[in-house]
Each structure stands twice: as structure tokens, then as C-alpha cells.
N, C-alpha and C positions, 0 to 999 in steps of 0.2 A: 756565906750562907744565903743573903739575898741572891746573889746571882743566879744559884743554884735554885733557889725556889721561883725565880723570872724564867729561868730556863726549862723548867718542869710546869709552868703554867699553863694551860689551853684555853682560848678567845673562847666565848660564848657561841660566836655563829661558828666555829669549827666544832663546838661540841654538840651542835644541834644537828650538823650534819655529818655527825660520826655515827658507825654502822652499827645498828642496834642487831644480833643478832636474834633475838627473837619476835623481830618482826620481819615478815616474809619481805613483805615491799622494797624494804629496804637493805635485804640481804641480798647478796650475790646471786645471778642468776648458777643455778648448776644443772652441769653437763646431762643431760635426759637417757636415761639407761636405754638400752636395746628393748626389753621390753615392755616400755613405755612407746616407744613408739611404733611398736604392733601394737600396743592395746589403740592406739589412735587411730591406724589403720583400720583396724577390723572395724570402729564404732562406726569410720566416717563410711564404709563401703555398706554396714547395715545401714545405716541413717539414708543413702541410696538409694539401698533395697528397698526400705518400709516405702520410702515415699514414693518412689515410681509404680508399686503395688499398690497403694492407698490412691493415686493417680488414677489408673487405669481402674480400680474399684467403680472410682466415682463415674468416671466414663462410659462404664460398663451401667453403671445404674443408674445417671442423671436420664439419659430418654425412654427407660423402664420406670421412672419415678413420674415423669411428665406425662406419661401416658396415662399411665393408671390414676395419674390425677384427674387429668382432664374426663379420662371414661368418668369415674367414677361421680365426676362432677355432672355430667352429663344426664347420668343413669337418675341422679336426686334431681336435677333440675326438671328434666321430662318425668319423672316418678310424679314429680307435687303436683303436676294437673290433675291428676285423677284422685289421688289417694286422699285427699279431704273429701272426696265424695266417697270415697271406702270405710272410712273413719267415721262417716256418718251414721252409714248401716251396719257400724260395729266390727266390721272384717279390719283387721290389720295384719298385714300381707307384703312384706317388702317387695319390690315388682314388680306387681299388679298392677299398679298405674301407669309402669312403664309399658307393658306389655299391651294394656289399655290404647295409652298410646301411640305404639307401633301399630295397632290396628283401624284407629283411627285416624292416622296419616293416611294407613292405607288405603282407607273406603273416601275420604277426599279426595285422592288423586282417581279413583272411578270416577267418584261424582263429577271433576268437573271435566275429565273424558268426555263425558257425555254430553249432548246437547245442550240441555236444560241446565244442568251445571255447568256450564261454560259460558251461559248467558247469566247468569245466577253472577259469578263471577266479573262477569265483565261490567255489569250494575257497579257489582262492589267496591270495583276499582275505581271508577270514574267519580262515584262519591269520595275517592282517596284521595286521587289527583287534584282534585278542588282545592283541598285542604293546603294553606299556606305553606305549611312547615312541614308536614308530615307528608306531602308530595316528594319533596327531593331522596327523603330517606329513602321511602316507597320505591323510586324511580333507581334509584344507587344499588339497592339490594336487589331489585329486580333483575338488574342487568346480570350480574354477579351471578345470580341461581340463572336465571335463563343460558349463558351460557355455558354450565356445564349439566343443564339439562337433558336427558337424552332425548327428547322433541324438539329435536332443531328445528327453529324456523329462523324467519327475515332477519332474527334482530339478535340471534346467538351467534359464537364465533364459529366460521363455517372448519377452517383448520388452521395448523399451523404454519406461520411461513417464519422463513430466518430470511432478510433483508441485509445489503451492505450499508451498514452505520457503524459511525458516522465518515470514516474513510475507508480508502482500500486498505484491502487487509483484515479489516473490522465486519463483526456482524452483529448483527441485533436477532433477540427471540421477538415474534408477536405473532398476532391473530389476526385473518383476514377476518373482515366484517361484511365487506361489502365488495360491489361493484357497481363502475360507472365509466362511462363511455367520454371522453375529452374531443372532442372537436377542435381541430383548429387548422390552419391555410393547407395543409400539408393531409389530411385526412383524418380518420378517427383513431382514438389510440386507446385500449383498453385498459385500464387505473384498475386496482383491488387498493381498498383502505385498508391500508395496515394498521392495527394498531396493537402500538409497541410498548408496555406497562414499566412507567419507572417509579412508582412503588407500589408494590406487591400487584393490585387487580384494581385500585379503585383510582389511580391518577395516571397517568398516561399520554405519551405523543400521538398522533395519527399522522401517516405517510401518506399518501398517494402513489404507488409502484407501479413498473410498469408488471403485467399480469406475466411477462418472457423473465423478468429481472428477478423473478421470486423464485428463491430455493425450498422447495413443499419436502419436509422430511419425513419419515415413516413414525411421526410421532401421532398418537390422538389429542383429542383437546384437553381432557382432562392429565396428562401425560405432561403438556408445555403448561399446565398450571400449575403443576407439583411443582416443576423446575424452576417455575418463577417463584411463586410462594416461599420454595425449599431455597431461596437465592443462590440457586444451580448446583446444590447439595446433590440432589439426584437425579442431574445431567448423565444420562449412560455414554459410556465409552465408545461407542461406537454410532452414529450417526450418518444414516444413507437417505438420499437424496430420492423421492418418488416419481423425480422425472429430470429430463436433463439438463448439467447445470447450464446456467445464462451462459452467453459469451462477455467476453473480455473487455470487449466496446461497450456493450452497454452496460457493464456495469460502472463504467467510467464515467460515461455519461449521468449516469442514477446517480453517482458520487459529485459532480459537480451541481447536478442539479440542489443537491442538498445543501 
């Protein structure tokens, strides 16, 4: 009878790792029906669907959503110059102040047209310029609007050129600024200042190219700022040249130069 009851005995740790069947975890995995796994098929091909649709949603609305921020942000920021003087005289009038202010850009840009406004102006500047700190910004911002103002003068980007940088093979976007004439044993050689923005408009290289060496493409100025700005987002496909391209020597040259 003992041996019989040592022979029918079970150790404690085999009884702890005997299979409980009412608990899943530790039950037998079993065989997964046929349709069980269509049903997993179909959830994971929706689960797909939704999200390459909710994907493209967002795509479709993130720069419909930034837009309409920024107008709208815009519309209340230029609105508030006026509308506390609307507010005053009891008119409340969403608008109005903006529309105010579209009118009143507008008779400035007459005024300083004009003579007297342009001398007006130029007072006003020069008290700016004085100023320590409020110089440079003055000076930063200026450049910025001057060049894609449509009164081109001295000190706007005259067009666009595409330069080889920084090897062959390579090119650079910028804006010619200037010109100047280089002197040296060999005769004179015509330079245009390139200058080529590596972030966005406000920091930037300047070149010295030769005026032959520069590829002038049918872009405008405001056109090679978008491209920069847009960091070549709206680069158009097709890109021709407004005169013809350099030769092959010197661009060589222009590349070791560099």
C-alpha cells in the first residue's frame, strides 16, 4: 500500500506546472479555424485602408489649415491698428480696420513716391540708423523688402543666376547684387556678386563670378525666393537658360577658383 501511494504521488513543482485548463495562458495553443484567419485578414487590410486615408486626410489639410491660420492671423493682426479707433466712435465692424489698413499702406506708398515724401523718409531713416540696436534690424529687414520690391534699384537683387558650387557637377541658386570690374596683370575682368542664401534670405555666401560663368535662367526674383524659402519645394520642372550656357573651361576654372 505505501508503494502504491509513493507511486501515485506528484512533487509540488510538477503540480504547479500542470496544465490548468481553465486558464488560457497556460492551455495548449489550438489550431486557428479558416475563419479566423479571414477575419484577421480583412481587419489588417482595413486597419491599411483607414490609415493611409486618414494619412492623405491630413496631407490634404495640414497646408489648408496653415494657411487659413496664418490669413486669419494676419487679417486680426493688421485689423487691431484701426479697430480701437473704431471702437472708440462706437462702430464695431469686423474688417474695417483692416481694410483701413489696406488703404493706408496704400496712400504711404504714394506719399513717399513723391518727393517730399521721400525726403520725409529719408530724415526718418537716418534718425533709425543712429540708433544702436534698432539699426541692424532696420538694416536686415530692409534689405529683405528692398529686394523683392518692384523698385528695383542699387541695392535689390538685380536677377537670378545658378553658379557651379561648390564642384563640377554642382550648382548653387543666388542673386546677382552687383557688379565690379577686377583689375589685374592680364586686363580687366567683369565679377557680378553672387549672392547665394544658406538660410532661407537672411545669412548667406557672396561669390565673385565671372559675369560668362553665370547661368541667368528664366526665373524672376520673387520666383528664386519662393524656391529658396520653399527649400526647392517649388523648383519647376523645367529650367531654361536666358542666354548661353558658359563653356567648360571656365567653369573649371570658377571651380578651382573656389
Amino acid at each position: 500500500m505505501a508503494e502504491e501511494k509513493e507511486s501515485t504521488s506528484i512533487p509540488l513543482s510538477q503540480a504547479a506546472e500542470a496544465v490548468d485548463p481553465e486558464d488560457p495562458a497556460k492551455s495548449p495553443p489550438r489550431p486557428s479555424s479558416p475563419t479566423t484567419s479571414t477575419r484577421k485578414a480583412c481587419c489588417a487590410v482595413l486597419q491599411s485602408w483607414v490609415s493611409r486615408k486618414f494619412m492623405t486626410g491630413c496631407v490634404v489639410l495640414f497646408p489648408v489649415a496653415i494657411t487659413f491660420f496664418i490669413t486669419w492671423w494676419f487679417i486680426q493682426f493688421v485689423d487691431g491698428f484701426f479697430s480701437p479707433l473704431y471702437a472708440k466712435l462706437g462702430i464695431n465692424i469686423f474688417g474695417l480696420g483692416f481694410l483701413t489698413s489696406l488703404v493706408f499702406i496704400f496712400l504711404v506708398g504714394i506719399f513717399v513716391s513723391s518727393w517730399v515724401g521721400s525726403t520725409i523718409f529719408w530724415v526718418g531713416e537716418w534718425f533709425i540708423k543712429k540708433m544702436p540696436f534698432v539699426r541692424h534690424i532696420y538694416s536686415a529687414s530692409k534689405q529683405v523688402s528692398t529686394a523683392i520690391s518692384p523698385d528695383q534699384n542699387t541695392t535689390a537683387f538685380k536677377e537670378v543666376a545658378i553658379i557651379r558650387h561648390p564642384r563640377i557637377g554642382e550648382y548653387a541658386f543666388g542673386f546677382i547684387t552687383s557688379t565690379v570690374v577686377l583689375q589685374t596683370d592680364k586686363g580687366d575682368e567683369e565679377l557680378c556678386s553672387v549672392y547665394v542664401p544658406t538660410n532661407h534670405l537672411y545669412i548667406g555666401d557672396i561669390f565673385l563670378v565671372n559675369s560668362e560663368e553665370i547661368i541667368r535662367p528664366n526665373l524672376s526674383i520673387r520666383e528664386g525666393i519662393e524656391i529658396i524659402v520653399s527649400g526647392g519645394m517649388t523648383m519647376p520642372q523645367v529650367i531654361a537658360s536666358m542666354g548661353p550656357m558658359p563653356r567648360k573651361s571656365q567653369s573649371i576654372r570658377l571651380n578651382r577658383m573656389a
